[in-house]
Backbone atoms as SQL, in Angstrom:
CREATE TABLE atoms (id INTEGER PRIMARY KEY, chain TEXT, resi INTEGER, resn TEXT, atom TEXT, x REAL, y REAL, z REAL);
INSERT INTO atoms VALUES
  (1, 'A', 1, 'UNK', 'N', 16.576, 30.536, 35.085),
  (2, 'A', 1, 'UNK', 'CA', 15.402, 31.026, 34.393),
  (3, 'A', 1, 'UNK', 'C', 14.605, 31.883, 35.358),
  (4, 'A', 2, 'UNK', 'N', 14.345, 32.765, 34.628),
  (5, 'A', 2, 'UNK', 'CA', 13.789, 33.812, 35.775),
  (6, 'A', 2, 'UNK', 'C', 12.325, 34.500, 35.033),
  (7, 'A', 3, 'UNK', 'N', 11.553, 34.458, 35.126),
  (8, 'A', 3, 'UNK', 'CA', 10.130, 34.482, 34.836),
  (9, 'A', 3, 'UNK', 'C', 9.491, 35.655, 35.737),
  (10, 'A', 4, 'UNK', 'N', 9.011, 36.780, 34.992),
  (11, 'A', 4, 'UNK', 'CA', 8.422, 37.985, 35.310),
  (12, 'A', 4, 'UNK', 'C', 6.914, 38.299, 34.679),
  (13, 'A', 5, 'UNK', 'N', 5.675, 38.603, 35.868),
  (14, 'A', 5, 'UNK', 'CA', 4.866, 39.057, 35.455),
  (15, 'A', 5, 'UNK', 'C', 4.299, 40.516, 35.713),
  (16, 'A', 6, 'UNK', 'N', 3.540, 40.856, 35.409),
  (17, 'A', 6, 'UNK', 'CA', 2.951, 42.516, 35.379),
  (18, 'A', 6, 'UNK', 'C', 1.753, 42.604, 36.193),
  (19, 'A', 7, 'UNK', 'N', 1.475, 42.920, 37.125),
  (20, 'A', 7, 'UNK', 'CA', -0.124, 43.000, 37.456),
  (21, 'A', 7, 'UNK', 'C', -0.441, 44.802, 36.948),
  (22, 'A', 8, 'UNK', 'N', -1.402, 44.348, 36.352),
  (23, 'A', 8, 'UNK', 'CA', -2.515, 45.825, 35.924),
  (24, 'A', 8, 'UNK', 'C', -3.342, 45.768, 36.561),
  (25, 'A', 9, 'UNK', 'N', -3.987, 47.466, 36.537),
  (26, 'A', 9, 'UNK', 'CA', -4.869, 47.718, 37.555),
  (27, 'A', 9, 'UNK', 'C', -5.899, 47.575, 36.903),
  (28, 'A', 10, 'UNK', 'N', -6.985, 47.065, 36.932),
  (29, 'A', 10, 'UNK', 'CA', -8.206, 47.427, 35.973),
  (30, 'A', 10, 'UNK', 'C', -8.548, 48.007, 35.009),
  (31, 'A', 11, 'UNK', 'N', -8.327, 49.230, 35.424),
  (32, 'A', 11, 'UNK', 'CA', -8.161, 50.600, 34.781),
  (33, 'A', 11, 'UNK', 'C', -6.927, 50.383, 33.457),
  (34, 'A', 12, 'UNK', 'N', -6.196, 50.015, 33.718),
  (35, 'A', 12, 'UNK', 'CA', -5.378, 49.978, 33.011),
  (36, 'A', 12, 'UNK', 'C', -5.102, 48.326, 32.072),
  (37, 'A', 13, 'UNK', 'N', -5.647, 47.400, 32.341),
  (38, 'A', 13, 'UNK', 'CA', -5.869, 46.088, 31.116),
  (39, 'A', 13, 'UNK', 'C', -6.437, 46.568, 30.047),
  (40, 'A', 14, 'UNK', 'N', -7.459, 47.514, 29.916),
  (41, 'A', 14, 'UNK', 'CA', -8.211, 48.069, 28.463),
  (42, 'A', 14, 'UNK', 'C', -7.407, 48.835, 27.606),
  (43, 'A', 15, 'UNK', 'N', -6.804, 49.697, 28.494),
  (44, 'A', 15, 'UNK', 'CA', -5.668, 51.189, 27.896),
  (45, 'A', 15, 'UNK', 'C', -4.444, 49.992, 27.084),
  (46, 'A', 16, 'UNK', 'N', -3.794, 49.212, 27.857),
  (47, 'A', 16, 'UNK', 'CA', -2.724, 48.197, 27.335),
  (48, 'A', 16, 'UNK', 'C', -3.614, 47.767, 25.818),
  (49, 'A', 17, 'UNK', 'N', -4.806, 46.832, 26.313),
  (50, 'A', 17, 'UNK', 'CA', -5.297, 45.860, 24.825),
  (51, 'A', 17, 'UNK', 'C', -4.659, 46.867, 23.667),
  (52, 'A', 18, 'UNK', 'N', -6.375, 48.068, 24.269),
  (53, 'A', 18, 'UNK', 'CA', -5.992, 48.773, 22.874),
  (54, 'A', 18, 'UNK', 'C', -5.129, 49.593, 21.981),
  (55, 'A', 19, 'UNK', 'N', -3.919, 49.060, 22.396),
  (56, 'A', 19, 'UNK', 'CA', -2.689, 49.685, 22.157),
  (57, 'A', 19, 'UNK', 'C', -2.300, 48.635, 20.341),
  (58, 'A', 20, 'UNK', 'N', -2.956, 47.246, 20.561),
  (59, 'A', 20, 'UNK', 'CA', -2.327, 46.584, 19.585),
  (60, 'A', 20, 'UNK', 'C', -2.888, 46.848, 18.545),
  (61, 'A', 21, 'UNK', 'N', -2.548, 46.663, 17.404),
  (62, 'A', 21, 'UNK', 'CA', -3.138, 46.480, 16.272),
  (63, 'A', 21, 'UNK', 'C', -4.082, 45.393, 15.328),
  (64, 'A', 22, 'UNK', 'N', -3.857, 43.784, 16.183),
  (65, 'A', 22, 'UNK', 'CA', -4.278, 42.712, 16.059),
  (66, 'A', 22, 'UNK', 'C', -4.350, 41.860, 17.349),
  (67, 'A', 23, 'UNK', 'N', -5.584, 41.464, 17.375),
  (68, 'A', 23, 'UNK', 'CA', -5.874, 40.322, 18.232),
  (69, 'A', 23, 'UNK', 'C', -5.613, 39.014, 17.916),
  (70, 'A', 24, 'UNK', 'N', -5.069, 38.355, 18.227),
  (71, 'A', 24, 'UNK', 'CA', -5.327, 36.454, 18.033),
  (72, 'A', 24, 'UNK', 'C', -5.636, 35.793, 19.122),
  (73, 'A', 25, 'UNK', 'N', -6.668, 34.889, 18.959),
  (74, 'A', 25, 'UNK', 'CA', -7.152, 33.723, 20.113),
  (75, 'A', 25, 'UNK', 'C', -7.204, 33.079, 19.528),
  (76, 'A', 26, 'UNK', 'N', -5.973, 32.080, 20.827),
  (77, 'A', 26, 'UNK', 'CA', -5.900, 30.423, 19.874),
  (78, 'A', 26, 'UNK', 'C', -6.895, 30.071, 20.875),
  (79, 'A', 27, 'UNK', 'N', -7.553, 30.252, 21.613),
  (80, 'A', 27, 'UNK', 'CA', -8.663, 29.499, 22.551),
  (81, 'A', 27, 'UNK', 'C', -9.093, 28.608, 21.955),
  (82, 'A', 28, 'UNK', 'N', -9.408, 26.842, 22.356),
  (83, 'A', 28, 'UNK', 'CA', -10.091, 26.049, 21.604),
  (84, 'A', 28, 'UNK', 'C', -11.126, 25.424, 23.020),
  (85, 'A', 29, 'UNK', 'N', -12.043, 25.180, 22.428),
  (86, 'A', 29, 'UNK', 'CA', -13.093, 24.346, 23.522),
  (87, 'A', 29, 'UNK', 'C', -13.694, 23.115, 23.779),
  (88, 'A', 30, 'UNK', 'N', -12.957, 22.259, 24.628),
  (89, 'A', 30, 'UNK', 'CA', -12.813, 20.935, 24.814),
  (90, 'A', 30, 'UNK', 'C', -14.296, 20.327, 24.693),
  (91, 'A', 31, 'UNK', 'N', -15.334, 21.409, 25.426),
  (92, 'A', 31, 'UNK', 'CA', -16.650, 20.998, 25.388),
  (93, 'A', 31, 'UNK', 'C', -17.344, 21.682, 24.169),
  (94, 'A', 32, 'UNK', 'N', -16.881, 22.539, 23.376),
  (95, 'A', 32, 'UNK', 'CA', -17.244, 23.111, 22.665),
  (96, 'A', 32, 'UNK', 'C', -18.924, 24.025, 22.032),
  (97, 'A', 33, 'UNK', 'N', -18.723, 24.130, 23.693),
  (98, 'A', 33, 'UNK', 'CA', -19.689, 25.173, 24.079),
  (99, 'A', 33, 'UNK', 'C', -19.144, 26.561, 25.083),
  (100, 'A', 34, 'UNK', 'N', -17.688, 26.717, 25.127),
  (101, 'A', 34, 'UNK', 'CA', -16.958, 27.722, 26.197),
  (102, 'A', 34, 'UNK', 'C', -16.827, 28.736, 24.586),
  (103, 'A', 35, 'UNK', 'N', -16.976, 30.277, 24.953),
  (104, 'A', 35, 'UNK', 'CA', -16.680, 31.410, 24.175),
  (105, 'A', 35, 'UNK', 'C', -15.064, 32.278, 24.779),
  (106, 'A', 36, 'UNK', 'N', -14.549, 31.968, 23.727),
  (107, 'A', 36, 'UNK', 'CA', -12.977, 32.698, 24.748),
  (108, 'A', 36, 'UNK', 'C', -13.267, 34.410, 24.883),
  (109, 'A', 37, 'UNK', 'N', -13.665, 34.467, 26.238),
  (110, 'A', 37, 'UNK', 'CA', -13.933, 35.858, 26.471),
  (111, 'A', 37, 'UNK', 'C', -12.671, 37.457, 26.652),
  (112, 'A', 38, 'UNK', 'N', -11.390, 36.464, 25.917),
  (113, 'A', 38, 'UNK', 'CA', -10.488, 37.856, 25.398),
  (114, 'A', 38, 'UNK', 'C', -10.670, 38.180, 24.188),
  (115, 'A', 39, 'UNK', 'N', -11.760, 37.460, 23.399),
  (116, 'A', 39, 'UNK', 'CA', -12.132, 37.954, 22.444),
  (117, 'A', 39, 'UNK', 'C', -13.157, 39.259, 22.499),
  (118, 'A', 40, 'UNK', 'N', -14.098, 38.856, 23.628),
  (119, 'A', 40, 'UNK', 'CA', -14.835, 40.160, 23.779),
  (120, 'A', 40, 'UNK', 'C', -14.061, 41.189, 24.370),
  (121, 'A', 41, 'UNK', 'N', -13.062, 41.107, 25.365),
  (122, 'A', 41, 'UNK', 'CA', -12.524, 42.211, 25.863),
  (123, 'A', 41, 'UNK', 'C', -11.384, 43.034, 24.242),
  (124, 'A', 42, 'UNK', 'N', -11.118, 42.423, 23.446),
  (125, 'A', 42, 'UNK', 'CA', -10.548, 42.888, 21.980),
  (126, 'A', 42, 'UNK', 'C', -11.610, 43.845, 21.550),
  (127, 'A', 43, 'UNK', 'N', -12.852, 43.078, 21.263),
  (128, 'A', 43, 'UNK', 'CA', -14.147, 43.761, 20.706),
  (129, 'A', 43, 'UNK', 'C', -13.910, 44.808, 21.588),
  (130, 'A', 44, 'UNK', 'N', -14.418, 44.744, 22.925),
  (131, 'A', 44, 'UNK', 'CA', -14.667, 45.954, 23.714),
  (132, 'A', 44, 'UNK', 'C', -13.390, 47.357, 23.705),
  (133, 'A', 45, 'UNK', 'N', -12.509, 46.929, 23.301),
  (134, 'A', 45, 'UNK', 'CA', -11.088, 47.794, 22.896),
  (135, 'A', 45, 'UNK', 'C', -10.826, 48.609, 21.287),
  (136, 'A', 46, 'UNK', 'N', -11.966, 47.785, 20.844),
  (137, 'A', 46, 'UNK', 'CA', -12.078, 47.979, 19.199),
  (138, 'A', 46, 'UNK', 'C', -10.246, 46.958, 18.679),
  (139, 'A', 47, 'UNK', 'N', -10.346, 45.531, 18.776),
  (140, 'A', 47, 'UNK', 'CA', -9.189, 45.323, 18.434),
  (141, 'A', 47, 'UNK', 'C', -9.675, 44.559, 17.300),
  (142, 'A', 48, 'UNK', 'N', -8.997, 44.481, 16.242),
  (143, 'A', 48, 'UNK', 'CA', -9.246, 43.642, 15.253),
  (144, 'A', 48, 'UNK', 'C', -9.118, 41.830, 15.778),
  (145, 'A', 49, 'UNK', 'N', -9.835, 40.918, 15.462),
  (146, 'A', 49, 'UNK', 'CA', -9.062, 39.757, 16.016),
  (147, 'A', 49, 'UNK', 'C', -9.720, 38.717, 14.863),
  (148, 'A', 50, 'UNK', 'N', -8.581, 37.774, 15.265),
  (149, 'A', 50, 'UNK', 'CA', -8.301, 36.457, 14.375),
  (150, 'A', 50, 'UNK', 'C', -8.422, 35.491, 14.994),
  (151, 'A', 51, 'UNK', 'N', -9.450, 34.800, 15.142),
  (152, 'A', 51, 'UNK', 'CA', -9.924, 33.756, 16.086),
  (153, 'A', 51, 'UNK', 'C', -9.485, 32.259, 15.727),
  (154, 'A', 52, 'UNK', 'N', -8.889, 30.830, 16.010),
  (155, 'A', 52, 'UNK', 'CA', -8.770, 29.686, 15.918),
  (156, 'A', 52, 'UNK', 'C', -10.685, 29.266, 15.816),
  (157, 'A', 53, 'UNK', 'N', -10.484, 29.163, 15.044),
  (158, 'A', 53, 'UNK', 'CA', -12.143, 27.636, 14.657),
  (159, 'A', 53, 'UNK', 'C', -12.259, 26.923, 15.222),
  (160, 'A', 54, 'UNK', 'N', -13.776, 26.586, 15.772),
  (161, 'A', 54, 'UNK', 'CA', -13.869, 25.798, 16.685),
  (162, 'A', 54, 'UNK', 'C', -15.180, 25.623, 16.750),
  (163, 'A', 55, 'UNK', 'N', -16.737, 24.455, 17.598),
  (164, 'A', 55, 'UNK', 'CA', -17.824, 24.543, 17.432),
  (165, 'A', 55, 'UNK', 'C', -18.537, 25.701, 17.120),
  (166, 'A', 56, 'UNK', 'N', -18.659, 26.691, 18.096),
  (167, 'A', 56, 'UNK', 'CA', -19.437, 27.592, 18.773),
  (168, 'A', 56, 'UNK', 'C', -18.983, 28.805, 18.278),
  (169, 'A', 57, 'UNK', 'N', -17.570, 28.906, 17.911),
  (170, 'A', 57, 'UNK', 'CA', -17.236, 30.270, 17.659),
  (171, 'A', 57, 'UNK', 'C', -17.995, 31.373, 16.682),
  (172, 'A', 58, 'UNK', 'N', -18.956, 30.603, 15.873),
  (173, 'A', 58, 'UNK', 'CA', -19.580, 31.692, 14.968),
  (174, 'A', 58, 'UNK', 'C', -20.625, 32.423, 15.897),
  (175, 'A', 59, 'UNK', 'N', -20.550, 32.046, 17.164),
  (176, 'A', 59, 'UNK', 'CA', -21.916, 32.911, 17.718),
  (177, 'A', 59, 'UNK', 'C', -21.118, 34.037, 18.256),
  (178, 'A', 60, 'UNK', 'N', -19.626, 34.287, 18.283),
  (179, 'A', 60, 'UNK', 'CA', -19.541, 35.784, 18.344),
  (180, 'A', 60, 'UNK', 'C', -18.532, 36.133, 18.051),
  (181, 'A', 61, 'UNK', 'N', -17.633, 35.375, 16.765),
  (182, 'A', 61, 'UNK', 'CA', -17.035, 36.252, 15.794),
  (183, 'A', 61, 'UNK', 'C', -17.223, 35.325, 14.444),
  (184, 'A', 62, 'UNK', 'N', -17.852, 36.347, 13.767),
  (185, 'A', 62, 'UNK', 'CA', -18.382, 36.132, 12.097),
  (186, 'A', 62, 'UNK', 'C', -17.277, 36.612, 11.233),
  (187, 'A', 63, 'UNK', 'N', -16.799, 35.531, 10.273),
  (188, 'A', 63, 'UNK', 'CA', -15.742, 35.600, 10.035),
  (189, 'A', 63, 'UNK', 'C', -15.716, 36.665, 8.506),
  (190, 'A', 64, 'UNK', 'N', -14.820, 37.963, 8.759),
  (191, 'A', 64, 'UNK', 'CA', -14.914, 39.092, 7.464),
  (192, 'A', 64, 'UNK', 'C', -16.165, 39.731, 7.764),
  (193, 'A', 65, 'UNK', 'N', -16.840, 39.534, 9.385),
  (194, 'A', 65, 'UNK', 'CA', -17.886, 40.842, 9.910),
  (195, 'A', 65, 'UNK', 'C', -17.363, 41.231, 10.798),
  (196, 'A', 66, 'UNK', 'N', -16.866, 40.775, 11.514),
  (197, 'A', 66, 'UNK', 'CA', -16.435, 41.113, 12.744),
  (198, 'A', 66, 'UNK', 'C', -14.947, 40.599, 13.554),
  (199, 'A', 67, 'UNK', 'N', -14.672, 40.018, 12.415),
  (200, 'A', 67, 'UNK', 'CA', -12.978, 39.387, 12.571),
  (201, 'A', 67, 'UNK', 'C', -12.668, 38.064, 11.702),
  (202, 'A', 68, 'UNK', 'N', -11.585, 37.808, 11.930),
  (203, 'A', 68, 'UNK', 'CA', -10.867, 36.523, 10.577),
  (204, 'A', 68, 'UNK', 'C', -11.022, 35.173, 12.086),
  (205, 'A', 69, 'UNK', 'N', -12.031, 34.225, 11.155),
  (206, 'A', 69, 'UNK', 'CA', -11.579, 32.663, 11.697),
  (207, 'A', 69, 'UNK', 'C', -10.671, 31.869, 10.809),
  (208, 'A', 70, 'UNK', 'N', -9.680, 31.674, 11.751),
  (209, 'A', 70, 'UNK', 'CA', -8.679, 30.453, 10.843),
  (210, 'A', 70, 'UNK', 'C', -8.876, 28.891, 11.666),
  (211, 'A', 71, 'UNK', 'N', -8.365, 28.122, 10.766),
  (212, 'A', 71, 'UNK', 'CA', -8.492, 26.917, 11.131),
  (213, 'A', 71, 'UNK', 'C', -6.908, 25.869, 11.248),
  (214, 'A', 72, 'UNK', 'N', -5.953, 26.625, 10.522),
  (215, 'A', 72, 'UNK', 'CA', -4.592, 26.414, 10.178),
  (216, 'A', 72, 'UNK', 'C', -3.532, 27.227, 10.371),
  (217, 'A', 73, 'UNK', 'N', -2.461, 26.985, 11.133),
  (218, 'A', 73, 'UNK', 'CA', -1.192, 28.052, 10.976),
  (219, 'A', 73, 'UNK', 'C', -1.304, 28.992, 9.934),
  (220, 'A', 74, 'UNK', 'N', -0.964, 27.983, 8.490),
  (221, 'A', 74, 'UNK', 'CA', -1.063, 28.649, 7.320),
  (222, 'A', 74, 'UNK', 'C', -1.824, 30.025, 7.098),
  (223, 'A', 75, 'UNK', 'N', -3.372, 29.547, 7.737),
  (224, 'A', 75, 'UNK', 'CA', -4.322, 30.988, 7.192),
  (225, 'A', 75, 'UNK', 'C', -4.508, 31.800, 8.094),
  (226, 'A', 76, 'UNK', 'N', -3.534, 31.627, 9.650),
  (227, 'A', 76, 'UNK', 'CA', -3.459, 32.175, 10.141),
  (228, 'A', 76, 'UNK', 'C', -2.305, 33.436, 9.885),
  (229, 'A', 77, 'UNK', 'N', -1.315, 32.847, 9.517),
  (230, 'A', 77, 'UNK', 'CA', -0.312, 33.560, 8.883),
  (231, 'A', 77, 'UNK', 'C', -0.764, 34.815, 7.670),
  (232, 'A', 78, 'UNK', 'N', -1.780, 33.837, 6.885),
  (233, 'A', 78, 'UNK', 'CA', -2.054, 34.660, 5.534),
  (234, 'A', 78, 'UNK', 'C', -3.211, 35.479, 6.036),
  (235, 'A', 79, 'UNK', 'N', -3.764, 35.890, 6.637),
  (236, 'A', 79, 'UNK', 'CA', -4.749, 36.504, 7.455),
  (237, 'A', 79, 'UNK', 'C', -4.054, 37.505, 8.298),
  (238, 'A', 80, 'UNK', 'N', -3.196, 37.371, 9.025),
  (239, 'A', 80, 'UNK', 'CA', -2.224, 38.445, 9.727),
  (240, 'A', 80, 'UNK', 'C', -1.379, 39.236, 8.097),
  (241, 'A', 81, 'UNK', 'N', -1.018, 38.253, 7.358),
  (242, 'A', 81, 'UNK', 'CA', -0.172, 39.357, 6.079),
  (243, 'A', 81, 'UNK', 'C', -1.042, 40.244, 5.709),
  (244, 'A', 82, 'UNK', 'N', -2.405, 39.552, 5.416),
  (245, 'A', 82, 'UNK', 'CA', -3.152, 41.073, 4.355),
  (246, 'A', 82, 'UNK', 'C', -3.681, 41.637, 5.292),
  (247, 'A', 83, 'UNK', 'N', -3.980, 41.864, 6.578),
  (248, 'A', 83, 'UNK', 'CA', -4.225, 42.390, 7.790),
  (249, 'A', 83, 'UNK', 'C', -3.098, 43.846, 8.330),
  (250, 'A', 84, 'UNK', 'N', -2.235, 43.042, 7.834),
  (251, 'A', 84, 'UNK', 'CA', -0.920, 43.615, 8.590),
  (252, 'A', 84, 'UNK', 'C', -0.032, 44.747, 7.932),
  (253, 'A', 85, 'UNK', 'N', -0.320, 44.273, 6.617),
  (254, 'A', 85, 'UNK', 'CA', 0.746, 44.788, 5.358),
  (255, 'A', 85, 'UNK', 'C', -0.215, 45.790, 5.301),
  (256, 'A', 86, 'UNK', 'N', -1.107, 45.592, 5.574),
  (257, 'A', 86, 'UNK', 'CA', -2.350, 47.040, 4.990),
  (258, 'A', 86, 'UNK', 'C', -2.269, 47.495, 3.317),
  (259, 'A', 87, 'UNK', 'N', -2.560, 46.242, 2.590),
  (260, 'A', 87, 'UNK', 'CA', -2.669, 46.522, 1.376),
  (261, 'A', 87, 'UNK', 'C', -3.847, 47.059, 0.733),
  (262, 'A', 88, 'UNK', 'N', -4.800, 46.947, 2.000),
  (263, 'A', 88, 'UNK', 'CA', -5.944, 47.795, 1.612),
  (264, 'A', 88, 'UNK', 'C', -5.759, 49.290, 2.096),
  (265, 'A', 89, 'UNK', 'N', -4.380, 49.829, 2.464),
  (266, 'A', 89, 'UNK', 'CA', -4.563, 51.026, 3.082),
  (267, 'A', 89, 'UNK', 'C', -5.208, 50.888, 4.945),
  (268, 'A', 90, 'UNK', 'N', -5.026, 49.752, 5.334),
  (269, 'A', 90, 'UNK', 'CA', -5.660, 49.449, 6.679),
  (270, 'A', 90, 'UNK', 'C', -7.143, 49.423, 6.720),
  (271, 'A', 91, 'UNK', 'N', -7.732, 49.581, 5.961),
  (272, 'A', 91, 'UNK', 'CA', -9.331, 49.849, 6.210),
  (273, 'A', 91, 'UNK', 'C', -10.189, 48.349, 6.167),
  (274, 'A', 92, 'UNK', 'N', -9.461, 47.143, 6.142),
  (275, 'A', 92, 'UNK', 'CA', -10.450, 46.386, 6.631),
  (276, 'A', 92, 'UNK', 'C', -10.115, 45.840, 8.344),
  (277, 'A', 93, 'UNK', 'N', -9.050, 46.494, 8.464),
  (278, 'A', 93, 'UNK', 'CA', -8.407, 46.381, 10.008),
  (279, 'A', 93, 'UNK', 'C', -9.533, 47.661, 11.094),
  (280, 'A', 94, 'UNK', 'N', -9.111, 48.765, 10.355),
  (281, 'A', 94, 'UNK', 'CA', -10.634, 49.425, 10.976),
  (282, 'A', 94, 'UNK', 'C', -11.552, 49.186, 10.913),
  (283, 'A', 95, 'UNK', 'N', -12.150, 48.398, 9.555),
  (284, 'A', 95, 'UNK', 'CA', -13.489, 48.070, 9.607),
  (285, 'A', 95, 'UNK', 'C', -13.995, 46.857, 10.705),
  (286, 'A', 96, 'UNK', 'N', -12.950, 46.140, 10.879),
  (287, 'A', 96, 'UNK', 'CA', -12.898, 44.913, 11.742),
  (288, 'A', 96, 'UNK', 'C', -12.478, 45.310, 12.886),
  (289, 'A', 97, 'UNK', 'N', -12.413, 46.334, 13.357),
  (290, 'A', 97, 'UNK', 'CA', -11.750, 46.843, 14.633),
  (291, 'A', 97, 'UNK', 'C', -13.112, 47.937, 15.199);
């Protein structure tokens, strides 16, 4: 087993993010007062993201303002389909991005 990582330069972790089309953070918070801060670096990229539920998380992603909270595989799944499939024509992926 042979295991490879990438170091980026600064400069270049933002250029990579915003390359994707969707964010997901499964981040959960044991004390449930920690904010998973690759969510802000998504925001700061304009990435759409789909956050795991958890205490605190509504203080900085509002869920269908500013990105999808799921709480289940399931609606995580169904949240990436109408996200993904762009059955709106993509425009709530931009709007959320």
């Amino acid at each position: 087993v042979a295991i490879v990582t990438l170091w980026l330069e600064p400069g270049d972790y933002p250029l990579l993010l915003g390359t994707a089309d969707l964010g997901v953070s499964l981040h959960s918070s044991t004390s449930g007062i920690d904010l998973p801060m690759k969510v802000l670096d998504m925001f700061g990229c304009e990435v759409p993201v789909c956050a795991l539920n958890f205490a605190c998380l509504d203080e900085l992603v509002n869920d269908g303002i500013n990105g999808r909270v799921f709480d289940t595989e399931e609606e995580l799944a169904h949240q990436m389909g109408e996200l993904l499939l762009e059955k709106d024509d993509g425009e709530e992926l931009r709007r959320l991005g």
